[in-house]
C-alpha positions in Angstrom: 71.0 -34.9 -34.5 69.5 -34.5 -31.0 67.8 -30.9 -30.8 66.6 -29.7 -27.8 62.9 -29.2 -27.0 60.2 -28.0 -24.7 57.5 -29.5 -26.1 54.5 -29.4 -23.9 53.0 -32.8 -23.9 49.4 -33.7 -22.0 50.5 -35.3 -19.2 52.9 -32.6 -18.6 49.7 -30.6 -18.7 48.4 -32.6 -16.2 51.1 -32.3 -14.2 50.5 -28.6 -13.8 49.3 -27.6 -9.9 45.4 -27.1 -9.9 45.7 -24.0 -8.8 48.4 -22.8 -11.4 46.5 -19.4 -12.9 46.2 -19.5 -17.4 48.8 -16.7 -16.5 51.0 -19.0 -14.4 52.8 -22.1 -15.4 50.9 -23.6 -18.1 51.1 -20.1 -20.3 54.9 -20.0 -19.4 55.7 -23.3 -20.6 53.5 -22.8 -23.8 55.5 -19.8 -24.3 58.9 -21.1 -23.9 57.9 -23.9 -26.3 56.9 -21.4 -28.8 60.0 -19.1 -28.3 62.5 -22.3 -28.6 60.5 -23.4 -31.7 61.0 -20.4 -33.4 64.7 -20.2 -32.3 65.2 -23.8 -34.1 64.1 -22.4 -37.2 67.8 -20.3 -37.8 69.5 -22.5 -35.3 70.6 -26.4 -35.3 70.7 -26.2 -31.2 69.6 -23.7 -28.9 69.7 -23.2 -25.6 68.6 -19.8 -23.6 68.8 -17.2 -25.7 71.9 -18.9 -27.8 72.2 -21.0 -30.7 74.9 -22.7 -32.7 74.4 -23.7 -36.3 76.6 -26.5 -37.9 78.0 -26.4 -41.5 77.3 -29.1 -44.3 80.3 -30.9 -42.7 78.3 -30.8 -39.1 80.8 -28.4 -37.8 79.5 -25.6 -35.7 80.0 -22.3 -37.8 78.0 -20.0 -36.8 76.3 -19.0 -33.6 73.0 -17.1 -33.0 71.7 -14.2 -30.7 68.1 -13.9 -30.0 65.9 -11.7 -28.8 63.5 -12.3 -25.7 60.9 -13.1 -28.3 63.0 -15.7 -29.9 63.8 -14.0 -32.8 67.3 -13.3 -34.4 69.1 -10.5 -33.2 72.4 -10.8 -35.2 74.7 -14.1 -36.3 78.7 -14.4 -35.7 81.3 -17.2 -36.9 81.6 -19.6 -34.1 84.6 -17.4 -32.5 85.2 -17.1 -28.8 85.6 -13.2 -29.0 82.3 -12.4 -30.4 80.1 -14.4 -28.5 81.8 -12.8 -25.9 81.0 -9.5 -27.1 78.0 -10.3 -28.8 76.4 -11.8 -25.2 77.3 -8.5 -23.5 75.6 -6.5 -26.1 73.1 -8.0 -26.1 72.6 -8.9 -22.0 72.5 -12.6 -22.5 74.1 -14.6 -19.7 77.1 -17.0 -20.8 76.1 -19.8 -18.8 73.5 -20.4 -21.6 76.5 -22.0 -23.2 76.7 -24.8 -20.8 73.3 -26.2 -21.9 74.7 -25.7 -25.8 78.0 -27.9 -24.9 76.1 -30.8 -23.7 73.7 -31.1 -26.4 77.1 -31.2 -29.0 78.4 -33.5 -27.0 75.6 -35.5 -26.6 75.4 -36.1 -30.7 79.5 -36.2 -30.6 79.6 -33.1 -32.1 83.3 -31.8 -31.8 83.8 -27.8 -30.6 86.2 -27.4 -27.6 89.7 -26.8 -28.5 91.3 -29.2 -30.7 88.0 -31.2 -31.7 86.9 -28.4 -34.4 89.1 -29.4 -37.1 91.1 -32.3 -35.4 91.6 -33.7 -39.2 93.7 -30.4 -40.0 96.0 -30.5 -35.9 94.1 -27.4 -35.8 93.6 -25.8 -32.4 90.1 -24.4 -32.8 87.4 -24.8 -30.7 86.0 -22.9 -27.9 85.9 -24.3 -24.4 82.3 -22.9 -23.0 82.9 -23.6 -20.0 86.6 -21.7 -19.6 84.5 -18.8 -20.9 81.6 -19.0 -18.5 84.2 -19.2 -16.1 86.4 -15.7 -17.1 88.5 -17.4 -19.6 89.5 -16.6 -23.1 87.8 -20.1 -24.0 90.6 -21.3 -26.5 93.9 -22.9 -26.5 95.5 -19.7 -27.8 95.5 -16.3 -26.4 93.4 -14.0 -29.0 95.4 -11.0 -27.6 98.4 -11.7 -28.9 99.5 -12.2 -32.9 103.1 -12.4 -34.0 102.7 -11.5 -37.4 99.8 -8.7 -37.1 102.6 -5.9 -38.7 103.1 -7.6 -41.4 99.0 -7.9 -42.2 98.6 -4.0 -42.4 96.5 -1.0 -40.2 92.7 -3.2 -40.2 94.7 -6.6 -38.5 96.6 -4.0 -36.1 93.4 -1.7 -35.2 91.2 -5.0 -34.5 94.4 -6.7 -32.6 94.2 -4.0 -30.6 90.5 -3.6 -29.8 90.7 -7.3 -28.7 93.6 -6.2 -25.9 91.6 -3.4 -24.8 88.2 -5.9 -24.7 90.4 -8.8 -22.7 91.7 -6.2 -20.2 88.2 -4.5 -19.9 86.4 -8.0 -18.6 89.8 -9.1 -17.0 90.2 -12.3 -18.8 92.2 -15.3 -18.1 94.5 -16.1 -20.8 94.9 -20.2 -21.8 98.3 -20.7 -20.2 97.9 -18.9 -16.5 95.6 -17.4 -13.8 96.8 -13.1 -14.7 94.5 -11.4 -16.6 96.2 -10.3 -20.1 97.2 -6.7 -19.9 98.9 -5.1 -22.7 101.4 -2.3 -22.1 103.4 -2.3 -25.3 103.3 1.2 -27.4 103.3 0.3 -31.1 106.1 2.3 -31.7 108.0 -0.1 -29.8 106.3 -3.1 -30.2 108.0 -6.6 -30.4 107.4 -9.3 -33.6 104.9 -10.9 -30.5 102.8 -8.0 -28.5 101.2 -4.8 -30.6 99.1 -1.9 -29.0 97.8 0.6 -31.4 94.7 3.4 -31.5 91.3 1.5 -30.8 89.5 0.5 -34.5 87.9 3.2 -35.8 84.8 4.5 -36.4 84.9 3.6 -39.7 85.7 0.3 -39.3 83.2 0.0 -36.5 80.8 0.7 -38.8 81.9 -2.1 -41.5 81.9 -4.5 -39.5 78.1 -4.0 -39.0 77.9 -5.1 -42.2 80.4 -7.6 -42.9 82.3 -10.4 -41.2 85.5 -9.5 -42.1 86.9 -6.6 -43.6 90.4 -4.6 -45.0 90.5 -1.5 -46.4 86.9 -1.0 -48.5 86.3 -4.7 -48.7 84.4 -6.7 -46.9 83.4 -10.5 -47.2 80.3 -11.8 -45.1 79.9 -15.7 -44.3 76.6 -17.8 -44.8 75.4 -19.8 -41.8 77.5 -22.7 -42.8 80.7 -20.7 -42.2 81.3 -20.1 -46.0 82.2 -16.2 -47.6 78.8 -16.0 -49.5 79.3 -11.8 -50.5 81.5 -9.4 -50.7 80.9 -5.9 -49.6 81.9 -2.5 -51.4 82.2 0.0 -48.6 82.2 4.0 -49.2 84.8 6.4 -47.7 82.9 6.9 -45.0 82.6 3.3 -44.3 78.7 2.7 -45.6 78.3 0.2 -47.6 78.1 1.2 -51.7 76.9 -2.2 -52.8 76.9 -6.0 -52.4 77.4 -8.8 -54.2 77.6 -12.9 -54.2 81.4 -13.8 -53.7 82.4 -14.0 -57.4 85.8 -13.5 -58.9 83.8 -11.1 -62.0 81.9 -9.4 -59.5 84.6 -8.3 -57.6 86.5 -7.3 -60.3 83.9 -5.0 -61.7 83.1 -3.1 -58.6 86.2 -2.7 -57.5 87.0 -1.2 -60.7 83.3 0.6 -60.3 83.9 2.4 -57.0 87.8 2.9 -57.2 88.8 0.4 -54.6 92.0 -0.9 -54.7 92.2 -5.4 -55.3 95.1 -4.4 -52.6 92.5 -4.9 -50.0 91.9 -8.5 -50.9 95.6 -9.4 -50.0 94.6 -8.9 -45.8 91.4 -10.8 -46.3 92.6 -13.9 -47.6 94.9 -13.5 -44.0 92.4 -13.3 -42.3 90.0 -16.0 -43.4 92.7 -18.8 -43.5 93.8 -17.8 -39.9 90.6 -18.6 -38.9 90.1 -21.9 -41.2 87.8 -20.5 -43.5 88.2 -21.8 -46.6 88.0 -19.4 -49.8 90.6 -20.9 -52.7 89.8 -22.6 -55.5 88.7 -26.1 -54.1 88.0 -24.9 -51.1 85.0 -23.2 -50.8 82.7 -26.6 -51.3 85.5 -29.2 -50.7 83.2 -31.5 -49.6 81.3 -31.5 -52.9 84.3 -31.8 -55.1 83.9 -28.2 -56.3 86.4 -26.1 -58.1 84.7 -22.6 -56.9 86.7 -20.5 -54.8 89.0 -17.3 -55.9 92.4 -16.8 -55.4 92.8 -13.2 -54.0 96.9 -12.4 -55.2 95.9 -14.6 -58.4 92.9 -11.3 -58.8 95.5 -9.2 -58.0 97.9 -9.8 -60.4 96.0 -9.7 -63.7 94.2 -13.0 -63.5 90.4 -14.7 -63.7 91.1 -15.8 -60.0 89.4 -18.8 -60.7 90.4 -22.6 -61.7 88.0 -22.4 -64.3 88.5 -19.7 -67.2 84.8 -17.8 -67.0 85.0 -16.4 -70.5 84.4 -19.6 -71.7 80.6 -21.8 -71.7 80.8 -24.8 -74.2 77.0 -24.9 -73.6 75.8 -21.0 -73.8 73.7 -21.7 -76.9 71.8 -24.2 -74.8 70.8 -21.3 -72.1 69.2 -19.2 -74.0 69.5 -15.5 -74.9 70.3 -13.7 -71.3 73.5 -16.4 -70.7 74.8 -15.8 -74.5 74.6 -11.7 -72.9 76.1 -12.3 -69.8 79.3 -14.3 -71.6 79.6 -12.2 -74.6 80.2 -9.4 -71.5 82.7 -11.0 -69.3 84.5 -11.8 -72.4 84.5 -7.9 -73.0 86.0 -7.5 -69.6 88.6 -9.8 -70.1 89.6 -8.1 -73.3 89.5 -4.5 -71.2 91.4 -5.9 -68.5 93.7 -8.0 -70.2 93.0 -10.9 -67.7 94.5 -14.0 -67.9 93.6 -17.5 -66.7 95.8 -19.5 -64.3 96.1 -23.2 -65.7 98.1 -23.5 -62.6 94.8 -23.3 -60.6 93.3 -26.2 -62.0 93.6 -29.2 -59.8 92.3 -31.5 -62.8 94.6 -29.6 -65.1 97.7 -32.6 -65.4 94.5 -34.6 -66.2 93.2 -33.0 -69.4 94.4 -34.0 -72.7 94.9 -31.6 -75.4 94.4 -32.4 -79.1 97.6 -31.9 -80.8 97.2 -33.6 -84.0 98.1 -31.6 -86.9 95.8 -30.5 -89.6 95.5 -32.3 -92.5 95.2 -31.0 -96.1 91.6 -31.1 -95.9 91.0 -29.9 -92.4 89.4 -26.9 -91.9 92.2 -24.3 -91.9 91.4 -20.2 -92.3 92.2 -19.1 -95.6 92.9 -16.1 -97.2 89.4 -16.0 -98.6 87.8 -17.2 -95.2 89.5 -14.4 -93.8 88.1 -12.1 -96.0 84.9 -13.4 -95.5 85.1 -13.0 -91.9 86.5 -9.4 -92.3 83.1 -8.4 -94.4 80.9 -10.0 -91.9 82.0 -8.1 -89.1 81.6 -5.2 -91.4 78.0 -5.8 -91.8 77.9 -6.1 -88.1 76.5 -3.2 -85.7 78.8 -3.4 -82.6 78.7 0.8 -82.7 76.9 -0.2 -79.3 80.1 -2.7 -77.6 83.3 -0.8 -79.4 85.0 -3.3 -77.1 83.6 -6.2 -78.4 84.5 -5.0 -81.9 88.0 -4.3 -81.0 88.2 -8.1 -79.5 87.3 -9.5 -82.6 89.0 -7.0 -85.0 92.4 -8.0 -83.1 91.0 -11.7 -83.3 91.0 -11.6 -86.9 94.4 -9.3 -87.0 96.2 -12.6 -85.1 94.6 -15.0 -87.9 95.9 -12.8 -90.8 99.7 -12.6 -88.8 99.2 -16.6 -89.0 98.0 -16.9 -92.6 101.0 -14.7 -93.8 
């Protein structure tokens, strides 16, 4: 990978005028190296006051803002929108981008339109130029969704907000020379055009917080691009709480601060419109992972995994805090009455099950064992995890129905 630098060599200090002042030339370049090398340290490629950093596939995913002093001033998803908006805020001039698309290009590093994903026929990509230039920098027009009323009030509010942002700096949409203007009340609107109320200031304030976000829910990407937390917003749009992007975790604060798993169905929308993957298998494709959560799968009264996370054949191994942790998921499963998706499992056709039948002298609950078993969980004190008592109690209740 070819990263930019402005290191200062001697003979580039020699170079300097005579008569350049230690306040002049020499000090700038000094500084300028220092600023860029502390800009490389959250960036794979900078350039300006930008910088883009790749994914583990060496896509670009992410792209940075810094300050004058070279440090961070916020991080977006590679998206043509926000670094609009993001540059504006932040007064730093576009044609800093130009610099940024011939270093990619330089270490064949795909990012106009087209090259992002070009194993998928996706159209991503961001042309830098086209947006240095007044354009909308992609090869579809951001203004426009044909489906946003079927994805709910967030997808129509931020739909919205985009037409009023294109109109505002008069951009030039992919497919002519007229800047996009949107006239359409929503009360009348077509399957293809939507305008609504501006996004609130609500959902202004969410989306300080969070990359994308529906209802009270929010899910924030890592620098590679991935959803690496969800976010647990109050009514009034703060954020309650946050936690790593885990099927159990969102369960239990959802269930925590009364916020509907409904809110999950526009979030998986939105992610896979823009390529982000978040399903089982795809969250670490390129590893071979099985990690990822299926939002309807959540919804619905399942683990939303491919893996069933009541269950650890190794526990005993990890000592007391994992034996914990398990023995309480397995609670909330009983609670909730969740129930695991074979169907999830890529490797499920794979697996063999052991359907020999028990011999004479197998190991088979008897009456007496189940007697046993009954006085044990007498002796017991689960007065502190009633749930974990009723599991078992209805465990052994199932045996006895068997045994009859």
């Amino acid at each position: 990978m070819q990263i930019q630098s402005a290191i200062v060599s001697a003979t580039a200090i020699d170079a300097i005028p005579k008569n350049a002042t230690t306040t002049g030339g020499a000090n700038t370049l000094f500084q300028e190296q220092l600023i860029q090398e502390k800009q490389l340290q959250h960036a794979d490629y900078s350039s300006g006051r930008l910088g883009i950093s790749l994914s583990s596939q060496g896509v670009p995913a992410s792209v940075v803002y810094f300050n004058q002093d070279g440090t961070p001033a916020t991080r977006t998803a590679f998206n043509a929108e926000a670094i609009l908006r993001h540059t504006e805020k932040f007064n730093i001039p576009l044609s800093d981008l130009t610099a940024l698309g011939t270093q990619l290009s330089a270490d064949n590093v795909g990012y106009l339109p087209y090259q992002l994903y070009p194993e998928q026929g996706s159209n991503h990509g961001i042309d830098f130029d086209d947006l240095v230039n007044g354009g909308m920098g992609t090869a579809y027009n951001w203004g426009i969704d044909a489906n946003v009323l079927q994805k709910g009030p967030t997808a129509v509010s931020q739909l919205a907000d985009a037409q009023a942002f294109i109109q505002r700096r008069g951009l030039i949409s992919p497919n002519g020379t007229q800047p996009v203007v949107t006239t359409v009340d929503q009360n009348t609107a077509t399957a293809s055009e939507v305008h609504s109320a501006p996004i609130t200031p609500i959902q202004q304030q969410q989306l300080q917080h969070a990359d994308y976000i529906s209802g009270r829910l929010g899910i924030s990407l890592n620098s590679q691009g991935v959803p690496a937390s969800v976010v647990y917003f109050n009514q009034d749009g703060t954020p309650a709480t946050r936690t790593a992007f885990n099927a159990e975790a969102i369960l239990r604060h959802t269930e925590k601060f009364d916020i509907p798993l409904d809110d999950l169905t526009e979030l998986g929308t939105q992610l896979s419109a823009d390529n982000v993957g978040y399903l089982p298998y795809q969250l670490y494709p390129e590893q071979g992972s099985n990690h990822g959560i299926d939002f309807d799968d959540l919804i619905n009264g399942g683990m939303g995994t491919a893996y069933n996370w009541g269950v650890d054949s190794n526990v005993d191994k990890k000592g007391p805090t994992a034996i914990a942790q398990l023995q309480d998921a397995q609670a909330l499963i009983a609670r909730r009455e969740l129930t695991y998706s074979p169907a999830l499992n890529n490797s499920v056709m794979t697996e063999t099950v052991n359907t020999v039948p028990p011999t004479s002298t197998d190991s088979v609950i008897n009456n007496q064992d189940l007697a046993a078993l009954r006085t044990r969980l007498g002796e017991l004190n689960l007065q502190q995890n009633p749930e974990i008592a009723a599991h078992l109690q209805t465990l052994l209740d199932l045996i006895g129905q068997d045994n009859a």
